[in-house]
Steps between C-alpha positions, in 0.01 A plus 500: 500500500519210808251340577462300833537162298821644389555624825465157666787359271770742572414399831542111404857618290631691840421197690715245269767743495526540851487136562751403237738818595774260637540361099551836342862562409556839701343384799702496808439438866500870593180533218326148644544670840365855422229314336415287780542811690195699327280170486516517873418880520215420254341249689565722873309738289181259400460385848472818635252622218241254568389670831628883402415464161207276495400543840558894513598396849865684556809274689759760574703242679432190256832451529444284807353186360804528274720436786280221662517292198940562486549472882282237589696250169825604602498386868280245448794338227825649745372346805292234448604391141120562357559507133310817331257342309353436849605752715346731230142380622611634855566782355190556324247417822725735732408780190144385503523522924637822502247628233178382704651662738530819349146475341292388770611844700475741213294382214218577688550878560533777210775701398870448514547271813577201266782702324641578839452159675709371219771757575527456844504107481795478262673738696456306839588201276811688377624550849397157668748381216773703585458413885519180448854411381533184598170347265502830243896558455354864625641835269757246374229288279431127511692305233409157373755212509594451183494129369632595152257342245237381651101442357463344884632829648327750185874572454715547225881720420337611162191706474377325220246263696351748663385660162225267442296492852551884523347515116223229646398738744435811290335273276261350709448807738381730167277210449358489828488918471251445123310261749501716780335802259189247330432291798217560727756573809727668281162771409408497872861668624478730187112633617683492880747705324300760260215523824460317831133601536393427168659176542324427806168584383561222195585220745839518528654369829762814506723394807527125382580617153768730582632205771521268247643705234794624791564108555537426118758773464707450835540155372600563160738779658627198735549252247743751306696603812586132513621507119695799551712369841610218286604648237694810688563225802500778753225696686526837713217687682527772289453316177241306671272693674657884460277750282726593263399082412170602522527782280665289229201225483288832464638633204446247209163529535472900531752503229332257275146527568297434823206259508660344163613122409768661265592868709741307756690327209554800315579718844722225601698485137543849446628572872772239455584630228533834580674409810745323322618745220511763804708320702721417258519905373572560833802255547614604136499865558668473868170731633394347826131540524444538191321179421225585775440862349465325156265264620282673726493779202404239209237378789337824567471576108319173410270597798430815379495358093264213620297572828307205451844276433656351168219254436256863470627509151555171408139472599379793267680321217333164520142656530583671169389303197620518146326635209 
């Protein structure tokens, strides 16, 4: 039977193994890069389940903050020469901006106009970055100059160093999630999120809670968008702010477990997966389509298996105890 101490080191073991992947004798760059890959989706997904999951407050159009973080690192390096690791911070407050913005109008209403304030503000985002071409490389994308292996630049032609930050982020953001869930502000979005009134009536400040916990995840969301333009070294407005983009930071969470530390790593894993061994059916059978049917079929039955996500019965597991 696991337990949750045994529990905690298969964590530790998947952790190690993902770190020292490039070492194993089968790995490749094409592995490294699908792994790299899913530790990005993971931590997409983590960012955007402190204030759905969490928070209970529901960003349609999340995918926005996404794009700030990419956009504003990439043209701060291509025409100024800002190196990331500082043009991230830019980044991050332009997230934060953007989020204040969106809170201060809605988060003080009821009902869905948060959900569609965050829709219509990546959208207008979307389309201010196709119009302009000459700052956003418009529907052509925005693409880095490459300065071939660079730790200045956050460059490299392998994959490989990217491995390790991406693996630091999932790390530290499902810490920062097991936080989120004991700490005082972490309790306060979950009673904003289970009852508004009840919450009030205990003391909680409801709009600065849910404020707070909107700036937290924008900037987390930011801080990966900036991570995931240097290692794909290109940018578009769909990938950026479209909601297909948004819909795919949505889904390791749903997937794996909403309002959990572990839900968007298992979401995130298992989509990856499943999108890999699709595609790859769909290119060895010659089917076009295929792949998307196969995924969007294997999606629909683990929602139906597991309403409440994969960590529902990992969860029922660990609160058994042996005889």
């Amino acid at each position: 039977m696991m337990t949750r101490f045994s529990f905690n080191w298969i964590g530790i073991a998947c952790v190690l193994a993902v770190a020292s992947l490039p070492a194993w004798p089968f790995s490749d760059s094409y592995i490294v890069a699908a792994v790299i890959r899913t530790l990005i989706f993971i931590a997409l997904g983590q960012a955007w389940n402190v204030i759905a999951g969490i928070g209970g407050q529901l960003s349609l159009g999340h995918g926005v903050f996404f794009g700030l973080g990419a956009y504003a690192t990439a043209i701060l390096f291509n025409l100024w020469g800002v190196p990331p690791w500082i043009g991230v911070w830019a980044g991050m407050l332009a997230a934060a901006l953007v989020a204040v913005a969106i809170g201060g109008i809605t988060f003080r209403l009821r009902g869905v106009y948060f959900a569609l304030a965050t829709v219509v503000i990546s959208l207008a985002f979307e389309k201010l970055a196709r119009f302009f071409v000459d700052l956003t490389g418009g529907d052509a994308g925005f693409a880095l100059q490459f300065l071939g292996d660079s730790w200045w630049g956050l460059q490299s032609r392998e994959p490989t160093p990217f491995l390790w930050p991406a693996l630091a982020l999932v790390v530290g953001y499902y810490m920062l999630t097991r936080w989120l869930l004991r700490s005082r502000f972490g309790l306060e979005l979950q009673a904003v999120r289970d009852d508004e009134d009840a919450a009030t009536a205990a003391g909680v400040a409801v709009f600065r809670t849910k404020l707070m916990g909107l700036l937290l995840s924008a900037v987390m969301t930011a801080l990966v968008g900036t991570l995931h333009v240097q290692f794909y070294l290109t940018i578009d407005p769909g990938n950026a702010f479209g909601l297909f983009q948004a819909v795919q930071i949505q889904l390791p969470s749903l997937i794996g477990g909403l309002g959990t530390a572990i839900g968007p790593v298992l979401g995130g894993a298992v989509m990856i997966i499943a999108n890999e061994a699709t595609n790859w059916a769909s290119s060895r059978f010659d089917v076009p389509g295929l792949d998307v049917l196969a995924y969007g079929g294997l999606l629909l039955f683990i929602v139906i298996r597991a309403p409440e996500g994969l960590s529902g019965p990992l969860s029922a597991m660990l609160r058994r105890r042996p005889r």
